[in-house]
C-alpha positions in Angstrom: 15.9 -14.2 -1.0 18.5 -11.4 -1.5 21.8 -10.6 0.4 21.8 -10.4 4.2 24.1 -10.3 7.4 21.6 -11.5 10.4 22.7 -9.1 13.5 21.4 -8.8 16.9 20.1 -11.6 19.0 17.2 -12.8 17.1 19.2 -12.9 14.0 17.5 -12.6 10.3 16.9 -10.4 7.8 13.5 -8.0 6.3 12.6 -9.1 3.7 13.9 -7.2 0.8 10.0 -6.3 -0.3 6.7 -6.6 2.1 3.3 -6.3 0.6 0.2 -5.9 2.7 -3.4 -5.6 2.3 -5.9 -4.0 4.3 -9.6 -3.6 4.1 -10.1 0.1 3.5 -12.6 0.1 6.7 -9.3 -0.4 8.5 -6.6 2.1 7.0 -7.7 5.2 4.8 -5.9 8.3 4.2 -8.6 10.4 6.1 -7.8 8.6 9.1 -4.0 9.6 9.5 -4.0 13.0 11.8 -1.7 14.9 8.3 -3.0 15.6 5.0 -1.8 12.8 2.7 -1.3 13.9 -0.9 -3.0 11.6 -3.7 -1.9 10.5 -7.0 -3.4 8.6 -9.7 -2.2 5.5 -10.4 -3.7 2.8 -12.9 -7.3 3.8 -12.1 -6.6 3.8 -7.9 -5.2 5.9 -5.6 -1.4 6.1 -4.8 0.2 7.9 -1.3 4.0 8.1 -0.7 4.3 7.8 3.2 7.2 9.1 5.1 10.0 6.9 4.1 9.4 6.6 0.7 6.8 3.3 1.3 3.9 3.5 -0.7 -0.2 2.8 -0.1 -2.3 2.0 -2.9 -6.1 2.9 -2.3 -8.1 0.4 -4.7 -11.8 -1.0 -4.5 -12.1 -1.2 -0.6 -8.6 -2.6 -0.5 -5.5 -0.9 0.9 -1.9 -1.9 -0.9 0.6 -1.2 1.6 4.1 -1.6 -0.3 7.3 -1.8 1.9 10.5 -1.8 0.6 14.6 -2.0 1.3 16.8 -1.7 -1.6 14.4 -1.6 -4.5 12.5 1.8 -5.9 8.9 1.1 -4.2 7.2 2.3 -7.0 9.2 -0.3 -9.6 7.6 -3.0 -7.5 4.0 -1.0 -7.5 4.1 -0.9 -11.3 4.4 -4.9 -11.2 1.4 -5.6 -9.2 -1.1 -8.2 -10.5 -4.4 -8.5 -10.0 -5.0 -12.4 -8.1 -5.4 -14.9 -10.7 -3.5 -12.9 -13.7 0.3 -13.4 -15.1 0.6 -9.9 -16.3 1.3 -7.0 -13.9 -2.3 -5.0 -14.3 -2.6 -2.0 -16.6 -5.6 -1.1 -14.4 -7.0 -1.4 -10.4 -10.5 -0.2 -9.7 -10.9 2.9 -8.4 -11.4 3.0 -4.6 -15.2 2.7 -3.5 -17.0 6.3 -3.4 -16.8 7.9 -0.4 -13.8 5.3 1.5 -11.1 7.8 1.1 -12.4 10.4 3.1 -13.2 7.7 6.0 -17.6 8.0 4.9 -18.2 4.9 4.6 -20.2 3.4 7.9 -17.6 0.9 8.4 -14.8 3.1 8.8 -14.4 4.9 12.6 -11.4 7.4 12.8 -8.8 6.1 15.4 -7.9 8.6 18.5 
C-alpha cells in the first residue's frame, strides 16, 4: 500500500513501514561495537539507530521498526501486543541482565 514509482531492474517498492522481531539472544544493544543510548518507553527499552529507525528492547524480544515517510516513533506508539485491538499502554520490561548481552544465550558477534 502507499504511493510508489518501481525503478531499476527488479522493479517494486519498500514497503512504506517494516517491523521485525528478534529474539534478544540474537540482537541486543551491548552487542553493537558504539554505545547505544536508551530510553524508556511503555515499560521497555527504546534505541534510535542511525537513520532515525527505532529498536524496542521488550521481554527477550527485539522490535526493530523501519520506516519511509512516516515518523518511526508514531508507528512505535501504535504497537499492540499479539491478540489485542488497542495499541498497548505497556510492554514488559526486557529480561534482567539481556541488555548488557549476560544472559548465556547471547555471544557478542566479532
Amino acid at each position: 500500500y502507499g504511493d510508489c514509482t518501481p525503478s531499476g531492474s527488479e522493479g517494486g517498492c519498500p514497503a512504506p513501514i517494516e517491523i521485525q522481531n528478534y529474539p534478544i539472544c540474537r540482537r541486543w544493544p551491548a552487542a553493537y561495537p558504539w554505545k547505544v543510548p536508551l530510553f524508556d518507553f511503555k515499560g521497555a527499552k527504546l534505541a534510535r539507530r542511525a537513520g532515525g529507525d527505532l529498536e524496542i528492547y521488550t521481554g527477550r524480544t527485539t522490535v526493530v521498526i523501519f520506516t519511509a515517510g512516516i515518523p518511526p516513533a508514531a508507528v512505535a506508539r501504535q504497537l499492540r501486543i499479539v491478540g489485542r485491538q488497542q495499541p498497548a499502554t505497556q510492554f514488559p520490561p526486557p529480561v534482567e541482565g539481556s541488555l548488557q548481552g549476560k544472559l548465556s544465550c547471547q555471544i557478542k558477534p566479532g
